[in-house]
PyMOL Python script that loads the backbone (N, CA, C, O; Angstrom):
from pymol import cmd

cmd.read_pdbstr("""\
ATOM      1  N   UNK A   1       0.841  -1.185   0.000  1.00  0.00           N
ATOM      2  CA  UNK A   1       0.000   0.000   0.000  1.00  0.00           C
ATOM      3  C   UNK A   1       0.883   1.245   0.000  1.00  0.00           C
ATOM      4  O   UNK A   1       1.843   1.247   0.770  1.00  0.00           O
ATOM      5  N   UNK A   2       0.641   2.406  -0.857  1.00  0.00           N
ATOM      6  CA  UNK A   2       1.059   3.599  -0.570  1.00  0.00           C
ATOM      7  C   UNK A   2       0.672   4.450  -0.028  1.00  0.00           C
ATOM      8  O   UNK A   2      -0.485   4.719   0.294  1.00  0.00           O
ATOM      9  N   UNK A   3       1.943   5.171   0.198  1.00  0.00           N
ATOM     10  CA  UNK A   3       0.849   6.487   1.567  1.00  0.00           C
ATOM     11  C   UNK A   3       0.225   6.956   0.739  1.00  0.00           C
ATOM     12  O   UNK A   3       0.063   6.794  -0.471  1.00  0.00           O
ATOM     13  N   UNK A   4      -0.253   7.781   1.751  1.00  0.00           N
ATOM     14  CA  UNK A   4      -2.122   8.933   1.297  1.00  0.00           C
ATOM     15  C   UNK A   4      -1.546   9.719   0.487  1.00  0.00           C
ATOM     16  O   UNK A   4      -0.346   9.867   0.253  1.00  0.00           O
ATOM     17  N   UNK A   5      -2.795  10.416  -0.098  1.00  0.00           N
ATOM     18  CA  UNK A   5      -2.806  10.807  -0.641  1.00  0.00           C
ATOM     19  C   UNK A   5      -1.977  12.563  -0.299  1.00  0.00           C
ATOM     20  O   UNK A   5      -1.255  13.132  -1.119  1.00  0.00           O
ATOM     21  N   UNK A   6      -2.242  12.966   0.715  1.00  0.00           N
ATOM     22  CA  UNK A   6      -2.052  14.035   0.772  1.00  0.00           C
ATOM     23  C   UNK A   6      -0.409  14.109   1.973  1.00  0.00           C
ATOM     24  O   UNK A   6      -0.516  13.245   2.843  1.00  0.00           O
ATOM     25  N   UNK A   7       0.513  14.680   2.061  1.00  0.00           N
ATOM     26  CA  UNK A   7       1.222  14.936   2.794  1.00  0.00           C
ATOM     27  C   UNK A   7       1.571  16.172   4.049  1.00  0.00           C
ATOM     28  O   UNK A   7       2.338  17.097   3.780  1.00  0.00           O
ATOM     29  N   UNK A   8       1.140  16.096   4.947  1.00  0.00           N
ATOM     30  CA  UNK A   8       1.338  17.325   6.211  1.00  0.00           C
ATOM     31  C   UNK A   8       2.539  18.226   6.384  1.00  0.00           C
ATOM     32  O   UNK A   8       3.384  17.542   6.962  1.00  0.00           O
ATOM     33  N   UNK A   9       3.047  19.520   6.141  1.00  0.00           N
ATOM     34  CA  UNK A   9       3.722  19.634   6.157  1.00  0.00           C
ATOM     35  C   UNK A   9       3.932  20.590   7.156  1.00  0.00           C
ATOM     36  O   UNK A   9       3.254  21.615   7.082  1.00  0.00           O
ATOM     37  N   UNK A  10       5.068  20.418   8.463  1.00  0.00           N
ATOM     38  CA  UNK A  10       4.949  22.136   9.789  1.00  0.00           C
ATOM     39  C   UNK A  10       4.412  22.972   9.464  1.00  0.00           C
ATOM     40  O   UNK A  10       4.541  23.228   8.267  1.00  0.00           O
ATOM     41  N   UNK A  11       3.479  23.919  10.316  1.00  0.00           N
ATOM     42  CA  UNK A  11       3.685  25.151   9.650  1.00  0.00           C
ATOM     43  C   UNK A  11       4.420  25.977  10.055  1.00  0.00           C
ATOM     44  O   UNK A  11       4.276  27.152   9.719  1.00  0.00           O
ATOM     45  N   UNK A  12       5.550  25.512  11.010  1.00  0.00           N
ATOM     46  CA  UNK A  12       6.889  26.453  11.434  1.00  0.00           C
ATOM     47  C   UNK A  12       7.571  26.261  10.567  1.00  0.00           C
ATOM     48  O   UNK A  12       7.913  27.399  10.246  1.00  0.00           O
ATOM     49  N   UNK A  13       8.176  25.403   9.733  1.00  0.00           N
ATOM     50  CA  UNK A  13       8.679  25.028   8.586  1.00  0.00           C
ATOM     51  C   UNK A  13       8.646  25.724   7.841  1.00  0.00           C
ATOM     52  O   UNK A  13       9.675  26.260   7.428  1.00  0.00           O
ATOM     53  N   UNK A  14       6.791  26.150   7.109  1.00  0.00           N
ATOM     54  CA  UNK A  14       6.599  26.932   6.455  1.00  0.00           C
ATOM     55  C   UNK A  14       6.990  28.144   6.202  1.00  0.00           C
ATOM     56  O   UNK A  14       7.309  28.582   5.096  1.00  0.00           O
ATOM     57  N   UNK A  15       6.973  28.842   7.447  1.00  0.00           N
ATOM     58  CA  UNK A  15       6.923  30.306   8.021  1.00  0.00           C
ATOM     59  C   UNK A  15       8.177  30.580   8.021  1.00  0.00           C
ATOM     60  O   UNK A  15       8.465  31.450   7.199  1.00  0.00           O
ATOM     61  N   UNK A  16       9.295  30.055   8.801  1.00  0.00           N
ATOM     62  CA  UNK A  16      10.926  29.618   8.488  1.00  0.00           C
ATOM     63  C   UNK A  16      11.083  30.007   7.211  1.00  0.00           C
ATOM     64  O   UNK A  16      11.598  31.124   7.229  1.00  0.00           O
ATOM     65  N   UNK A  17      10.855  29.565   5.891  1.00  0.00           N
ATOM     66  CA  UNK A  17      11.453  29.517   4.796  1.00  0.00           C
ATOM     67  C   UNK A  17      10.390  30.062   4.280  1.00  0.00           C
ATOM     68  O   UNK A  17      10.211  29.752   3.102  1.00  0.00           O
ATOM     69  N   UNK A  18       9.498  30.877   4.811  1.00  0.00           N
ATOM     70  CA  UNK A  18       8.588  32.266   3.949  1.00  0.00           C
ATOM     71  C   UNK A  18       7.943  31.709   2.844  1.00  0.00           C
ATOM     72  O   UNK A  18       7.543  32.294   1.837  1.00  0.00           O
ATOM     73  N   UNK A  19       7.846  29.966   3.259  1.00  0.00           N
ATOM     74  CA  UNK A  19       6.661  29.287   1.762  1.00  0.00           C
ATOM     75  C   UNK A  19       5.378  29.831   2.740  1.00  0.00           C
ATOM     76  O   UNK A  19       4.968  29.287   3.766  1.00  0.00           O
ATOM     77  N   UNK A  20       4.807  31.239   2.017  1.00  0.00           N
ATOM     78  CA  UNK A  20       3.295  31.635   2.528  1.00  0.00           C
ATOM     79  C   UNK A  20       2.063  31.636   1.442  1.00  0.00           C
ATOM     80  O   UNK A  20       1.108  32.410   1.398  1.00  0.00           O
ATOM     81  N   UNK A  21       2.307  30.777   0.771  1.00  0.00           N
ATOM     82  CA  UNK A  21       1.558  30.442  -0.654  1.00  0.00           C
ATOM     83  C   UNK A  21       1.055  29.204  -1.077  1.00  0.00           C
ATOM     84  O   UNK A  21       1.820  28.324  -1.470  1.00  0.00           O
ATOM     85  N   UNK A  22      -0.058  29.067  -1.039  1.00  0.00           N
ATOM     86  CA  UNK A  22      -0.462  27.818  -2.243  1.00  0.00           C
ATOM     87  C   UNK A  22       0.142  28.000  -3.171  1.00  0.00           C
ATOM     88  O   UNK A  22       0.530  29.100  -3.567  1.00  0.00           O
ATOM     89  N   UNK A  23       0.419  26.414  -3.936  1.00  0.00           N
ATOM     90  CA  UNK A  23       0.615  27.100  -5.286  1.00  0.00           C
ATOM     91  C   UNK A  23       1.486  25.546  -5.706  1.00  0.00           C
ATOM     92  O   UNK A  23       1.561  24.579  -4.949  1.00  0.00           O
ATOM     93  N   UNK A  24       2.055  25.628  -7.023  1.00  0.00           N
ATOM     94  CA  UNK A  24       3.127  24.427  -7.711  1.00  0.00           C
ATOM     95  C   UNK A  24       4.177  24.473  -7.035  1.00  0.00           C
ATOM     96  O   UNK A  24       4.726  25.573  -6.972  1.00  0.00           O
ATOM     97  N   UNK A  25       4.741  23.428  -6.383  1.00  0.00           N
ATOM     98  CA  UNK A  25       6.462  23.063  -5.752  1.00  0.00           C
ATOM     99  C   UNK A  25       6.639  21.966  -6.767  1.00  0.00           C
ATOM    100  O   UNK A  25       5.763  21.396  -7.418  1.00  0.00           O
ATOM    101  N   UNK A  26       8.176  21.747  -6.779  1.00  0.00           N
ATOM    102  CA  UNK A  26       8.637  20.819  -7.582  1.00  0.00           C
ATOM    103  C   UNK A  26       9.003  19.803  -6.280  1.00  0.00           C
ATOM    104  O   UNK A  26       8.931  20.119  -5.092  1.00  0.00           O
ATOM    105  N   UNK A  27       9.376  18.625  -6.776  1.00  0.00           N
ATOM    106  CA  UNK A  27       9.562  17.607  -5.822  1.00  0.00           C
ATOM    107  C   UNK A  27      10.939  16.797  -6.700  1.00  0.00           C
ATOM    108  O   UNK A  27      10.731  16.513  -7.879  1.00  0.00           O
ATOM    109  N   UNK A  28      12.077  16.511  -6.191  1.00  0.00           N
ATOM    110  CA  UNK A  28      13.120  16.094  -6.705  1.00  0.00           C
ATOM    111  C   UNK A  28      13.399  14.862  -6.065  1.00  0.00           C
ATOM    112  O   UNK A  28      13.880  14.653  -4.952  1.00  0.00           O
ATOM    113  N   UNK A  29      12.946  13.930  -7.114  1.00  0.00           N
ATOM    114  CA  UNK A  29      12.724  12.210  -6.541  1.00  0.00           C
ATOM    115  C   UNK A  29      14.090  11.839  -6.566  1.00  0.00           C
ATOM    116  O   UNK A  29      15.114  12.518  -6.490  1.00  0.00           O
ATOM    117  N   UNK A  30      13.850  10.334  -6.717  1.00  0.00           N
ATOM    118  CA  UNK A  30      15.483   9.381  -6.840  1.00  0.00           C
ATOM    119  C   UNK A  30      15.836   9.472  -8.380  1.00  0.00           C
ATOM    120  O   UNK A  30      15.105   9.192  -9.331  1.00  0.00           O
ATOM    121  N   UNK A  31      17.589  10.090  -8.392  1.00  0.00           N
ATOM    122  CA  UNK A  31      17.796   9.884  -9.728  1.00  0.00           C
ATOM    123  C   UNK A  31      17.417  11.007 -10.555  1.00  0.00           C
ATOM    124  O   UNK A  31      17.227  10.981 -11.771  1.00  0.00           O
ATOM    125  N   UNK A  32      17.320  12.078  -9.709  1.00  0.00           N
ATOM    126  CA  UNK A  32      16.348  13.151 -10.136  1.00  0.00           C
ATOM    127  C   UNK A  32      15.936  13.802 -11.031  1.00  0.00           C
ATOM    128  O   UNK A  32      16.292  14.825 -11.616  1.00  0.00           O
ATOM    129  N   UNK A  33      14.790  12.807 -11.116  1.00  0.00           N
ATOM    130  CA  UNK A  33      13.289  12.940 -11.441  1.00  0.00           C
ATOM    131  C   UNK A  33      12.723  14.022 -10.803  1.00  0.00           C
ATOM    132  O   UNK A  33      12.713  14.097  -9.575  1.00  0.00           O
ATOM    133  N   UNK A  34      12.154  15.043 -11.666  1.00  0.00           N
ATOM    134  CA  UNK A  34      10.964  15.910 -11.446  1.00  0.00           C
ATOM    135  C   UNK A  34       9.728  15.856 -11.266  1.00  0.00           C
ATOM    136  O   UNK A  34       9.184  15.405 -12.274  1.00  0.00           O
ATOM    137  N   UNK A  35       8.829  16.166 -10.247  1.00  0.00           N
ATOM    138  CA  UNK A  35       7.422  16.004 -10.347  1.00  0.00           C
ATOM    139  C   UNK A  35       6.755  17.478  -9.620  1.00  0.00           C
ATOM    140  O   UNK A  35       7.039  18.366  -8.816  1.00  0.00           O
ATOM    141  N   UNK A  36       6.071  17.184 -10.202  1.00  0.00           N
ATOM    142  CA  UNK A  36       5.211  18.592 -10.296  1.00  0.00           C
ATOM    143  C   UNK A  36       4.215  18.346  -8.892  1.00  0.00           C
ATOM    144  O   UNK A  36       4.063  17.160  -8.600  1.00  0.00           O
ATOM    145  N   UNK A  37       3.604  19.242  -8.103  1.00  0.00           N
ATOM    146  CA  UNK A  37       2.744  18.688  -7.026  1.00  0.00           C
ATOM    147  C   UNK A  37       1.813  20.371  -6.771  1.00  0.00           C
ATOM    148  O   UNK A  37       1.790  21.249  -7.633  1.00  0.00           O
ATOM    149  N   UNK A  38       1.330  20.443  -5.808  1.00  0.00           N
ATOM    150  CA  UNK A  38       0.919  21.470  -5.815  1.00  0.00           C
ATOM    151  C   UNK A  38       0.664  21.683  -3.805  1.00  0.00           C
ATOM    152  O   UNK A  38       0.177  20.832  -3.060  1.00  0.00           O
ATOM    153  N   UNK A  39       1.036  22.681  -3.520  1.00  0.00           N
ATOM    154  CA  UNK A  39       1.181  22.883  -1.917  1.00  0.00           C
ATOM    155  C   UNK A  39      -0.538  23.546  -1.585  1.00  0.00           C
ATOM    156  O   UNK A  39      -0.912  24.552  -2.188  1.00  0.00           O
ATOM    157  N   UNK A  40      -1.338  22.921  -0.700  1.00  0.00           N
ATOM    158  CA  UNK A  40      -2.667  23.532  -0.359  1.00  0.00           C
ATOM    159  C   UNK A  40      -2.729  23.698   0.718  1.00  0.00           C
ATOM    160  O   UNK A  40      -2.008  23.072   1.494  1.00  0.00           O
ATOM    161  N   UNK A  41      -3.637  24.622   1.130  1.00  0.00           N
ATOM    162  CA  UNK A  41      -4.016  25.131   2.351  1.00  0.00           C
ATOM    163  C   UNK A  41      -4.897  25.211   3.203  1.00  0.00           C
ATOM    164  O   UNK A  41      -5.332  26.270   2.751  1.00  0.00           O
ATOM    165  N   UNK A  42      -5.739  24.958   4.297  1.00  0.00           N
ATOM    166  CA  UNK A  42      -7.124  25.297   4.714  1.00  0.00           C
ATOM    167  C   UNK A  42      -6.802  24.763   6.366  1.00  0.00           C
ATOM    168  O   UNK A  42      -5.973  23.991   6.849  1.00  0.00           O
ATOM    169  N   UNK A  43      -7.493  25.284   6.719  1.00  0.00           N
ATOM    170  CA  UNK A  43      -7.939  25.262   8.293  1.00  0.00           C
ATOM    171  C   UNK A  43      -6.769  25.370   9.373  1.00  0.00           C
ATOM    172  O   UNK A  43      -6.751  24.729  10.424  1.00  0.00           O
ATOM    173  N   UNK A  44      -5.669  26.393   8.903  1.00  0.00           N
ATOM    174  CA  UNK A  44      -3.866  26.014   9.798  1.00  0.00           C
ATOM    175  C   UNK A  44      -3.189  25.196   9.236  1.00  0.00           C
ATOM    176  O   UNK A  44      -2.010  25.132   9.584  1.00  0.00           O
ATOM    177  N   UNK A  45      -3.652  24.327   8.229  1.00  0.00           N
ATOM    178  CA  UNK A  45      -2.447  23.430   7.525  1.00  0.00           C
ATOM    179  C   UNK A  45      -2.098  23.254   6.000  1.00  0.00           C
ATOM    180  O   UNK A  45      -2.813  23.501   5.029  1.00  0.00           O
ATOM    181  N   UNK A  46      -0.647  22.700   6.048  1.00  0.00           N
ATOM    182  CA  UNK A  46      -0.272  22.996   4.938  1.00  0.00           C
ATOM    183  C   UNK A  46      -0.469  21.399   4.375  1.00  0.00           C
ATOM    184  O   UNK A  46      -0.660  20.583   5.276  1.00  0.00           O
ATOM    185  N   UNK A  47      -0.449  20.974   3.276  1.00  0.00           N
ATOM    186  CA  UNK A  47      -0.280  19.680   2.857  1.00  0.00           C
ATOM    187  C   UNK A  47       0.292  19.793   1.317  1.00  0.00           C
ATOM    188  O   UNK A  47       0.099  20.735   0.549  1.00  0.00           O
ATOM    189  N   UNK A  48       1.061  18.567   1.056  1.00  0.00           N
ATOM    190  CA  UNK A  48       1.119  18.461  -0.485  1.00  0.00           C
ATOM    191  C   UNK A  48       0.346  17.964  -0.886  1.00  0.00           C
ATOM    192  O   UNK A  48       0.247  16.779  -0.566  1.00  0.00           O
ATOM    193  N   UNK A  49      -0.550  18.475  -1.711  1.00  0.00           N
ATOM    194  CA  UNK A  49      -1.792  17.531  -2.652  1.00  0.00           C
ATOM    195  C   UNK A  49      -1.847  16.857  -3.855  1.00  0.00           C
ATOM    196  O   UNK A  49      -1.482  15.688  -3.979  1.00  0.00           O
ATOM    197  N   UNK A  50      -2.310  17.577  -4.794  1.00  0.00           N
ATOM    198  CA  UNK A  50      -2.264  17.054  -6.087  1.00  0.00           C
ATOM    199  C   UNK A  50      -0.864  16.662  -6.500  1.00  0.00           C
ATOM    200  O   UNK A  50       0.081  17.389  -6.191  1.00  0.00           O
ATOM    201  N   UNK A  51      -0.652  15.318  -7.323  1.00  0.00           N
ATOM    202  CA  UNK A  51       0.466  14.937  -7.246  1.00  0.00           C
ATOM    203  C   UNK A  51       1.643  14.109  -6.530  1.00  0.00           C
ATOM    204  O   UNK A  51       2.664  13.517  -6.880  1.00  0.00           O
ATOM    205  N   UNK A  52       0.925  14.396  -5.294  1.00  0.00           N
ATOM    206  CA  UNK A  52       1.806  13.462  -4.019  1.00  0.00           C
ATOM    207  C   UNK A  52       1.607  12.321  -3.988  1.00  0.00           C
ATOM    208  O   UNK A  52       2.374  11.570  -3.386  1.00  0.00           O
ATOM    209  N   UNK A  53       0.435  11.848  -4.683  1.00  0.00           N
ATOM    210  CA  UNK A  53       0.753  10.126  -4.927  1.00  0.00           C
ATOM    211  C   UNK A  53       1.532   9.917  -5.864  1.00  0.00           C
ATOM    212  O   UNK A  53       2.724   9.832  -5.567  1.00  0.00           O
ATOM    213  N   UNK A  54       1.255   9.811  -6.858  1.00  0.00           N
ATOM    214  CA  UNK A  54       2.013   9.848  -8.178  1.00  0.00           C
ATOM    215  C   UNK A  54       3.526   9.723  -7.748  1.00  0.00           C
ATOM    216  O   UNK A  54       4.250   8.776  -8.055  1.00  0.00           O
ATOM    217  N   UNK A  55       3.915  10.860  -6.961  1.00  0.00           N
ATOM    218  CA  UNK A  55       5.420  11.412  -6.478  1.00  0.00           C
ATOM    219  C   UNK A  55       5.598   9.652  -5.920  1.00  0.00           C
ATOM    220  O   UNK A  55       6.356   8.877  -6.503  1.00  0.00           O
ATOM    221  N   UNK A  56       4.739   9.238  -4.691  1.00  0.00           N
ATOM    222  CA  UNK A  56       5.401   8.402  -3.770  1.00  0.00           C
ATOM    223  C   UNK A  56       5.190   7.274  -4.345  1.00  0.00           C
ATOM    224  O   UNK A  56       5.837   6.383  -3.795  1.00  0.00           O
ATOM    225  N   UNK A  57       4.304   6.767  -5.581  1.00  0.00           N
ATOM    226  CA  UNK A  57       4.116   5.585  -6.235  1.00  0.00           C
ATOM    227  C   UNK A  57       5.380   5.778  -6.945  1.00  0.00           C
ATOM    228  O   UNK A  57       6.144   4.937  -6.472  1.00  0.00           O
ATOM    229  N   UNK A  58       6.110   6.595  -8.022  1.00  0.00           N
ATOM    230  CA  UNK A  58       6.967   6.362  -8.295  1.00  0.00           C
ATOM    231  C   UNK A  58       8.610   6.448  -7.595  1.00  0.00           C
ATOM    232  O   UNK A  58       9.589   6.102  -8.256  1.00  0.00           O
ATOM    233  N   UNK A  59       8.680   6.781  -6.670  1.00  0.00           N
ATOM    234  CA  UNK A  59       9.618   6.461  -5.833  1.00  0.00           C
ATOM    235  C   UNK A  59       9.375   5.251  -4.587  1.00  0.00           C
ATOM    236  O   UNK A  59      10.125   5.049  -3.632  1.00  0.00           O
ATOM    237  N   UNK A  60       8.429   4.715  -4.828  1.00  0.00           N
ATOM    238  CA  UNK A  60       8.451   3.586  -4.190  1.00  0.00           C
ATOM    239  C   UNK A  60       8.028   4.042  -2.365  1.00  0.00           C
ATOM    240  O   UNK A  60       7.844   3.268  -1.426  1.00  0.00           O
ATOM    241  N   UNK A  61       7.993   5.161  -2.377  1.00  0.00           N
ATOM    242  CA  UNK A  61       7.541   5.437  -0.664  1.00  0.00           C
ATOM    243  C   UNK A  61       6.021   4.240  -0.503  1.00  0.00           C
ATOM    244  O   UNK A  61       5.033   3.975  -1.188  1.00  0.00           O
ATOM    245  N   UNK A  62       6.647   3.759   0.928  1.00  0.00           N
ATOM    246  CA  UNK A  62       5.341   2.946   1.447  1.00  0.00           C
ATOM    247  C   UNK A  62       4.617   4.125   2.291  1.00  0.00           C
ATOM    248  O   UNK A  62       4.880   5.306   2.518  1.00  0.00           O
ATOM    249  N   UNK A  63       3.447   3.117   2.691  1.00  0.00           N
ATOM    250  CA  UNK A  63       2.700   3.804   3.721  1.00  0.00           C
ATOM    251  C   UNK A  63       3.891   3.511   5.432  1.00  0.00           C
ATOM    252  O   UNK A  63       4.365   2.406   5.695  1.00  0.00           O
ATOM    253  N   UNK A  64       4.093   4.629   6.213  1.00  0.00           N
ATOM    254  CA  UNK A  64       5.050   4.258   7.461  1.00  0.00           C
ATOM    255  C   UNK A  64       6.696   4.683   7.232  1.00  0.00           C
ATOM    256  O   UNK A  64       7.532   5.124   8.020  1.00  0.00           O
ATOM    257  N   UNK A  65       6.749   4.394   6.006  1.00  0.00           N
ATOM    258  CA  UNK A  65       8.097   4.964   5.637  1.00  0.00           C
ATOM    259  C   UNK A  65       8.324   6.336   6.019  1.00  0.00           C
ATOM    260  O   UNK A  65       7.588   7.308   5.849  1.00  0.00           O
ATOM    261  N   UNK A  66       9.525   6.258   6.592  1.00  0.00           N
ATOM    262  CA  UNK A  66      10.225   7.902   7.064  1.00  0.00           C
ATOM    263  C   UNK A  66      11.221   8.299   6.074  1.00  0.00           C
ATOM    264  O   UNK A  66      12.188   7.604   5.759  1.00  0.00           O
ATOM    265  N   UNK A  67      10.885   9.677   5.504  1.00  0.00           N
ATOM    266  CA  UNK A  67      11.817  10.146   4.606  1.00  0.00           C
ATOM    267  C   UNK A  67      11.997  11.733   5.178  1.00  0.00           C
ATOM    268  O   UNK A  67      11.664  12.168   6.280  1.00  0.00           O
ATOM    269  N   UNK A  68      12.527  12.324   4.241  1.00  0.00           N
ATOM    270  CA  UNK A  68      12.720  13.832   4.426  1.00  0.00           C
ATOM    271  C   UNK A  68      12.979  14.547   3.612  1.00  0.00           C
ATOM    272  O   UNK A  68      14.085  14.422   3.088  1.00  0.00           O
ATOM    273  N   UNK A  69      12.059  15.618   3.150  1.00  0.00           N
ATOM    274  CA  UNK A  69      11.951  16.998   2.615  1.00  0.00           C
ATOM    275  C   UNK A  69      13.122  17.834   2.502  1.00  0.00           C
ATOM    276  O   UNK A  69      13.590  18.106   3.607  1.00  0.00           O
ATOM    277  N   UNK A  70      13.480  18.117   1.942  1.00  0.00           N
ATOM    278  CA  UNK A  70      14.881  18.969   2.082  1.00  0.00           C
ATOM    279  C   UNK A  70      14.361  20.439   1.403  1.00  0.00           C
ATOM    280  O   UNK A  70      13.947  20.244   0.260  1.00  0.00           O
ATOM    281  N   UNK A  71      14.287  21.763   1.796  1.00  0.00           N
ATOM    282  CA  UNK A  71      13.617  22.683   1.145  1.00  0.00           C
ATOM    283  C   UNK A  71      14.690  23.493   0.268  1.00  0.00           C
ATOM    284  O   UNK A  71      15.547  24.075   0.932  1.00  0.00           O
ATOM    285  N   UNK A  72      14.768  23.615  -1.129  1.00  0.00           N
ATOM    286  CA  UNK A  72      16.265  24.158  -1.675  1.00  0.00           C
ATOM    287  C   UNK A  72      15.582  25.290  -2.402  1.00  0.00           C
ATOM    288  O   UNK A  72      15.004  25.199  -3.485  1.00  0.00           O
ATOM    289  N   UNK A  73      15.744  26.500  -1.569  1.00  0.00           N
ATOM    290  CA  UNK A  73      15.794  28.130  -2.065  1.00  0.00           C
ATOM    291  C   UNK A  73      15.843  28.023  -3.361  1.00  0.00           C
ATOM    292  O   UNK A  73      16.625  27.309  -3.990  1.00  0.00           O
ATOM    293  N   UNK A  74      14.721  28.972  -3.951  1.00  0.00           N
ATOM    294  CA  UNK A  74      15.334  29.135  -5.397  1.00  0.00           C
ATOM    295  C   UNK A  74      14.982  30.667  -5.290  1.00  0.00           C
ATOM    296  O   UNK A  74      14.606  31.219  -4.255  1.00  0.00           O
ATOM    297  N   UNK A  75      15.172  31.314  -6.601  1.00  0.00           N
ATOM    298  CA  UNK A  75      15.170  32.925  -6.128  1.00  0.00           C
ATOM    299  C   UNK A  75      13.400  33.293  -7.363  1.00  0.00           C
ATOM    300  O   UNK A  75      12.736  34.322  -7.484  1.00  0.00           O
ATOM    301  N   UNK A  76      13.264  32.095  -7.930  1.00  0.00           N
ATOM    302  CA  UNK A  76      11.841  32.011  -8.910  1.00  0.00           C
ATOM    303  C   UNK A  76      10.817  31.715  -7.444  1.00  0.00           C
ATOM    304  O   UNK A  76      11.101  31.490  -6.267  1.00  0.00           O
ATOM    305  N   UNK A  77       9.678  31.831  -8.106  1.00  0.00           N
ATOM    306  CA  UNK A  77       8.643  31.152  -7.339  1.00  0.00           C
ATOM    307  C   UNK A  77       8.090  30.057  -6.710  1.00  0.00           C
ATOM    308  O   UNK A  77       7.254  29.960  -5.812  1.00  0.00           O
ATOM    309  N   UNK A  78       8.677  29.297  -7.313  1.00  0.00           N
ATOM    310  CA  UNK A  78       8.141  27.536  -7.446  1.00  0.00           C
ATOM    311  C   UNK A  78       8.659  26.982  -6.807  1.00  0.00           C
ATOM    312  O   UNK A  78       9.290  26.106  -7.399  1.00  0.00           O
ATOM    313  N   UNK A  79       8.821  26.975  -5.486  1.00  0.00           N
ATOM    314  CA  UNK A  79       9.184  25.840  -4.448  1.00  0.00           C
ATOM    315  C   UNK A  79       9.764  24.601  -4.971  1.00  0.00           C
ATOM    316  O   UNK A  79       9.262  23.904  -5.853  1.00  0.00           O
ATOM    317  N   UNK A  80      11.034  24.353  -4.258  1.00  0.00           N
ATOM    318  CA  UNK A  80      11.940  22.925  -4.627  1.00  0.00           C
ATOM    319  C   UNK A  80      12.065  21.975  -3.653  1.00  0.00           C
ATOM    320  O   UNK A  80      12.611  22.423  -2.644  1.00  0.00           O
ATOM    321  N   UNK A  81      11.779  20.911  -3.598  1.00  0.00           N
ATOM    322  CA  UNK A  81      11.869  20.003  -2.360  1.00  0.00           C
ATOM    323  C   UNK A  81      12.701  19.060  -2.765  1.00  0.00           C
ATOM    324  O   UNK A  81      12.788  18.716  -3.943  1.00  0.00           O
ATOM    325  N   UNK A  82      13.396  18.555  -1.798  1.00  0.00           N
ATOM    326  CA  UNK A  82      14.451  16.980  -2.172  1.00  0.00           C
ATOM    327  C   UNK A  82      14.353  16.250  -1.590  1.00  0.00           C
ATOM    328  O   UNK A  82      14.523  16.392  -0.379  1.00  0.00           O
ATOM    329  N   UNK A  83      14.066  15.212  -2.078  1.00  0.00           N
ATOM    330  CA  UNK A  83      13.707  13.965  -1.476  1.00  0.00           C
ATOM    331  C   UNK A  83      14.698  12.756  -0.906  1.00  0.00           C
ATOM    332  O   UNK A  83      15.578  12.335  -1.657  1.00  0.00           O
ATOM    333  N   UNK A  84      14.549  12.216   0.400  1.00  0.00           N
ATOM    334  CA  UNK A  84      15.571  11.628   0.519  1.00  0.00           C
ATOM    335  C   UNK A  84      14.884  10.172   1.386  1.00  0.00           C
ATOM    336  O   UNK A  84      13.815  10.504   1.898  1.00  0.00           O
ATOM    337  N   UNK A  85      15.116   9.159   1.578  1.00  0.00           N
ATOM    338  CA  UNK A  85      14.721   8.137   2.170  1.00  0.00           C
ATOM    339  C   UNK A  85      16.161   7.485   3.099  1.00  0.00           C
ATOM    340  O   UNK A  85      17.329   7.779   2.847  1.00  0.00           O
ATOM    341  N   UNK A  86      15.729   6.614   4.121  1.00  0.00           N
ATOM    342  CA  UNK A  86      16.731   6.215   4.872  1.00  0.00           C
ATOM    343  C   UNK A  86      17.482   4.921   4.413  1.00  0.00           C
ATOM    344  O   UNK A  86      18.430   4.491   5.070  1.00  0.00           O
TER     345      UNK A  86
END
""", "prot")
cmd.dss("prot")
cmd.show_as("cartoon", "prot")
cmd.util.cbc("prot")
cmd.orient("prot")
C-alpha cells in the first residue's frame, strides 16, 4: 500500500522559509526525477496535494516509511523540495 494521498507539512517550517503560498512546488525524486505537485491550504495546515501520490508511487515510498523533505531556495517562485529516504 502507498501512503495517502495528501502529505502534512509544519507550519513552522513553512513560516521559516517564507513558503506563505499555495501554489506548484517541484519535488526532486530518486535519480532526479521531477514532479510537479501542488502545496494547499485550509484550516492552519499545509499539505502536499495534487500529485503526491504519483510522487510516492513512483519512488516507491510505502505507507510508514520515514523520509525527508529537504527545502532548496530558489530565487523564482516555485518551491523545490528533495527527497531523501533512509
Amino acid at each position: 500500500m502507498f501512503v495517502q494521498i495528501s502529505q502534512h507539512l509544519p507550519c513552522q517550517f513553512m513560516r521559516i522559509n517564507g513558503i506563505n503560498k499555495p501554489g506548484q512546488i517541484t519535488l526532486l525524486g530518486r535519480g532526479g526525477m521531477k514532479w510537479f505537485a501542488y502545496l494547499l491550504s485550509g484550516d492552519g495546515t499545509v499539505v502536499v496535494g495534487n500529485g503526491w501520490k504519483g510522487f510516492c508511487e513512483a519512488n516507491g515510498v510505502m505507507l510508514g516509511e520515514t523520509f525527508v523533505l529537504e527545502f532548496i531556495p530558489k530565487d523564482d517562485t516555485n518551491h523545490v523540495f528533495k527527497f531523501y529516504t533512509k
